[in-house]
C-alpha positions as CSV (number, residue, x, y, z in Angstrom):
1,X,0.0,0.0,0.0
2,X,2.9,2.5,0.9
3,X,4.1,1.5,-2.1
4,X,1.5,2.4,-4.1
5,X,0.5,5.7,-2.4
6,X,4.5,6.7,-3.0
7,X,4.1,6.3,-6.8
8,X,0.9,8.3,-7.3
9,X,3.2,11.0,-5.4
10,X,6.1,10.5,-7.9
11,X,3.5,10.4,-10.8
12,X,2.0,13.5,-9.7
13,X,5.0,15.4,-9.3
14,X,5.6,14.4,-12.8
15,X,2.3,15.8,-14.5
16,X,2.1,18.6,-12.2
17,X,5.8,20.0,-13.3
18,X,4.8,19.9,-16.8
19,X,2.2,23.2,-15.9
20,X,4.5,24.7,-13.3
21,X,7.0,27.3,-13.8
22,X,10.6,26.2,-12.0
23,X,10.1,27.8,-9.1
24,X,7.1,26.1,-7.8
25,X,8.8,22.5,-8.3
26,X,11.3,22.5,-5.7
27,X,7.9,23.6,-3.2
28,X,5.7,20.6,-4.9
29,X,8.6,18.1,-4.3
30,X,9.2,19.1,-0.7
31,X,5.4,18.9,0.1
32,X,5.0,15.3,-1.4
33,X,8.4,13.4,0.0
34,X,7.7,15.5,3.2
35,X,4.7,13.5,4.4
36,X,7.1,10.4,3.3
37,X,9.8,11.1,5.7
38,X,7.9,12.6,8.2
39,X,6.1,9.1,8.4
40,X,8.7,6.6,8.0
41,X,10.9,5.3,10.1
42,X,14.0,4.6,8.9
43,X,13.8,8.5,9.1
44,X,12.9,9.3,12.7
45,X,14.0,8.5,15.9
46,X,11.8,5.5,17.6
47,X,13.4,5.5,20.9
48,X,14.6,8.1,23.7
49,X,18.3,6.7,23.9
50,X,18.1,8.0,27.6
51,X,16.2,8.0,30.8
52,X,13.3,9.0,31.4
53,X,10.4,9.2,33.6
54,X,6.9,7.2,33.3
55,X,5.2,10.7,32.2
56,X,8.6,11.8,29.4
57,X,8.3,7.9,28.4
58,X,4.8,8.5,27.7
59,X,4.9,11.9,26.2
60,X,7.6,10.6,23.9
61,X,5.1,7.5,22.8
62,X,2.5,10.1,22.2
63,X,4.1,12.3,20.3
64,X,5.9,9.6,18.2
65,X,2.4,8.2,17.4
66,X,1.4,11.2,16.0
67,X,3.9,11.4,13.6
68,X,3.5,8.0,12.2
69,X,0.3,8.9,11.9
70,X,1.1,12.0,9.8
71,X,-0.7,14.1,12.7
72,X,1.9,16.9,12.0
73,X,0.5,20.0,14.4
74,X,0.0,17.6,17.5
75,X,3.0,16.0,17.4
76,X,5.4,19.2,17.1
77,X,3.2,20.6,19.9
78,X,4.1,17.2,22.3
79,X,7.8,17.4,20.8
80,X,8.4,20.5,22.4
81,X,7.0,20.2,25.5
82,X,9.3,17.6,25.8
83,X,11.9,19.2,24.7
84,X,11.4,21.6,27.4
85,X,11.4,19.0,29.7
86,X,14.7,17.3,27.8
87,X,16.6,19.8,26.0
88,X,19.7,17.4,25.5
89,X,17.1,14.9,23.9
90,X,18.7,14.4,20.1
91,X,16.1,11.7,18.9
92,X,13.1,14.9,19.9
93,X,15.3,17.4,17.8
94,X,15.6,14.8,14.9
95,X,11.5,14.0,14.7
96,X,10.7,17.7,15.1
97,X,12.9,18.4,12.4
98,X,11.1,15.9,10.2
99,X,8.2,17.6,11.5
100,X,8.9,21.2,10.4
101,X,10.5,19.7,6.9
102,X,7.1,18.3,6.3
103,X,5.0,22.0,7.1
104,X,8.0,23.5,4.9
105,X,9.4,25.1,7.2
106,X,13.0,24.2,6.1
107,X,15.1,27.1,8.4
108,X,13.2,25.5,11.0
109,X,14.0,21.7,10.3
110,X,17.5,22.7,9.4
111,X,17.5,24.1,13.0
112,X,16.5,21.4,14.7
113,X,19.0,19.1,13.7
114,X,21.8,21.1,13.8
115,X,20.8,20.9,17.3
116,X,20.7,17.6,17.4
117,X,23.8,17.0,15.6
118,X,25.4,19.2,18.4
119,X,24.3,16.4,21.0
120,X,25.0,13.0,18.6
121,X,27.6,14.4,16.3
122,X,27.7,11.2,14.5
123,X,24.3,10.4,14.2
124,X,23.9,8.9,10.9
125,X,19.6,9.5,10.6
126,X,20.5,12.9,11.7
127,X,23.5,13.6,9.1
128,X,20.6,11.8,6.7
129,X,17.9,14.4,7.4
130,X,20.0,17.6,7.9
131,X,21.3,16.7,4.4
132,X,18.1,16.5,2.8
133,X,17.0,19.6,4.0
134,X,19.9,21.7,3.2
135,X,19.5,20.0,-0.4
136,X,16.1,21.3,-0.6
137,X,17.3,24.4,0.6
138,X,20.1,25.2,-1.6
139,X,17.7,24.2,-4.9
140,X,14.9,26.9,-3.4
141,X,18.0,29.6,-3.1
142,X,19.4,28.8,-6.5
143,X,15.6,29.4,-7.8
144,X,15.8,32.1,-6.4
145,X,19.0,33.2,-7.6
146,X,20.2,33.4,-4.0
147,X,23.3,31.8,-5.3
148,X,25.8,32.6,-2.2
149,X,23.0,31.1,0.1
150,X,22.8,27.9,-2.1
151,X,26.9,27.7,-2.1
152,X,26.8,27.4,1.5
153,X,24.6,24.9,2.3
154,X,26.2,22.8,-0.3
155,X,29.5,23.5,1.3
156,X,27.9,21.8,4.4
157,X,26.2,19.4,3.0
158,X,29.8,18.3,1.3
159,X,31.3,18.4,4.4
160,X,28.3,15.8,5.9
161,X,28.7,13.7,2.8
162,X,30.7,10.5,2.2
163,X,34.3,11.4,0.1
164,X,33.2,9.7,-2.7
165,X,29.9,12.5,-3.1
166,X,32.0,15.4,-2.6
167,X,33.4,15.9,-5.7
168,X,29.8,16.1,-6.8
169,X,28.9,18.6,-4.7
170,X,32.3,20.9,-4.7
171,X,31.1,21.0,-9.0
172,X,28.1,22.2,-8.3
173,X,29.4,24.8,-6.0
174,X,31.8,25.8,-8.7
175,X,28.7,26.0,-11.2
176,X,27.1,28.6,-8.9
177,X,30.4,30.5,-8.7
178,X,30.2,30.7,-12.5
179,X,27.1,32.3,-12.3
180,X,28.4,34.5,-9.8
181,X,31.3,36.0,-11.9
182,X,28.6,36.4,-14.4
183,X,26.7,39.3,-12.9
184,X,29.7,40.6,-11.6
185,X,31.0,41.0,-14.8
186,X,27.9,42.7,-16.0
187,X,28.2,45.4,-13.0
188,X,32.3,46.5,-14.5
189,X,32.3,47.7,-11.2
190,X,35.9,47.0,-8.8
191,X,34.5,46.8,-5.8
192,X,32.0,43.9,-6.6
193,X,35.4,42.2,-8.2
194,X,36.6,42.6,-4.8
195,X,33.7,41.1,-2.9
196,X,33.8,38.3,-5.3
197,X,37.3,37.5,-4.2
198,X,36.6,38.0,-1.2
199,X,34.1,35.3,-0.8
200,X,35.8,33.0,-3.6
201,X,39.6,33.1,-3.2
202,X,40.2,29.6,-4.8
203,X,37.0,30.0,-7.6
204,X,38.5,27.9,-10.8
205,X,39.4,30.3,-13.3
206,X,37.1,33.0,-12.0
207,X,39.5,33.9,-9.3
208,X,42.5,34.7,-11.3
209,X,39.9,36.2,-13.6
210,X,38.7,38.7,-11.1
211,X,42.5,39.5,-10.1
212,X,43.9,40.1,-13.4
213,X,40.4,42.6,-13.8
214,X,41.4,44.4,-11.1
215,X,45.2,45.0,-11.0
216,X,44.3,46.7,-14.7
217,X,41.6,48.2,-13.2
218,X,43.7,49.8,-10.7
219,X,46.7,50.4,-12.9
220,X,44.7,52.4,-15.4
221,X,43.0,54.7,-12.4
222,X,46.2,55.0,-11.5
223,X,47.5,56.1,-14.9
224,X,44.4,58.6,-15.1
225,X,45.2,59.7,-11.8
226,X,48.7,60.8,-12.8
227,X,47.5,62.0,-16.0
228,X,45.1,64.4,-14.3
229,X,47.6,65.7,-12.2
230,X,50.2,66.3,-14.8
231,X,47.3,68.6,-16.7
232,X,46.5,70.5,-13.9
233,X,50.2,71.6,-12.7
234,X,50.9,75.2,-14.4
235,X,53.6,75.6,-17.0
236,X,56.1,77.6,-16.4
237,X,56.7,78.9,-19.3
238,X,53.4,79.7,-20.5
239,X,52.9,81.7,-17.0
240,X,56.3,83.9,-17.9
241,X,54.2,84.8,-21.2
């Protein structure tokens, strides 16, 4: 049944991005696979991996039934009150992640298991879900054209991913350096050469680009500079005439 329900999501995903303009896709996707992850449980955290008492042990069932169910409201309201209860609780910060990734709120999710990451560093569901998010993240920036914002989270999400992935992602980072340079070659203006350098010291080819742009920049105000000041001093002898 699961199975089935997941492939009328994937084949509406497909018909409804043939009538949808790029930008909406990235929010159609995250709403569909949302209500996926939110609901399985090779994605959540099933057990408290700590001590509790008979009323945490029992908020924590509660509010894990409700996300199995889908129940998306209740359960982030039972999450956090035990949260407040359990702040160093990483398997409460992973499922109210998952929670907030499935309302879209993605700054939120992203939050949350950043948190939880802080308390399990090597937490492999929470490495799993952080990375997903800051995927979605980074396409919804680069539709935007927010393309700084998108190079960051792929920068993290390299760094979470195995070796073998990173090259993947380090190319894509350098494809929204590219477009970068673009528009800062449209402005012909030094200091947003300089910004770019600042933020992209090692760019391929767009770095060395952006220096070479700016040391002729720089020379010819230079050379103007001088120029000017040579046309302005008085002659000598055309002030004895």
């Amino acid at each position: 049944m699961s199975r089935y329900i997941d492939l009328k999501r994937i084949f509406g995903i497909v018909f409804l991005m043939k009538f949808f303009k790029l930008g909406a896709i990235s929010f159609i996707i995250l709403n569909c696979l949302a209500l996926a992850c939110v609901t399985k449980s090779s994605h959540f955290s099933d057990a408290p991996y700590q001590p509790l008492s008979s009323f945490d042990q029992e908020l924590f069932a509660k509010a894990l039934s409700h996300q199995r169910k889908g129940q998306i409201e209740p359960a982030i309201i039972l999450w956090k009150k035990f949260l407040q209860k359990n702040p160093k609780s990483f398997a409460a910060r992973n499922n109210l992640g998952l929670l907030h990734y499935a309302s879209d709120d993605i700054t939120q999710a992203i939050y949350h298991f950043n948190q939880g990451l802080k308390l399990r560093p090597k937490e492999s569901q929470l490495k799993m879900n952080l990375v997903r998010a800051l995927k979605v993240q980074a396409i919804i920036f680069e539709e935007n054209m927010e393309y700084h914002e998108a190079i960051m989270d792929l920068r993290r999400v390299a760094e979470l991913s195995p070796a073998n992935e990173q090259e993947h992602f380090e190319r894509q980072i350098e494809a929204l350096e590219d477009q970068i340079f673009e528009q800062v070659k449209k402005t012909d203006s030094i200091g947003e050469y300089q910004e770019f350098l600042k933020k992209y010291p090692h760019s391929p080819g767009n770095s060395d680009e952006a220096r070479l742009w700016v040391e002729n920049r720089l020379q010819i105000e230079k050379m103007n500079k001088e120029t000017s000041l040579y046309k302005s001093e008085p002659k000598v002898g055309m002030e004895a005439r």
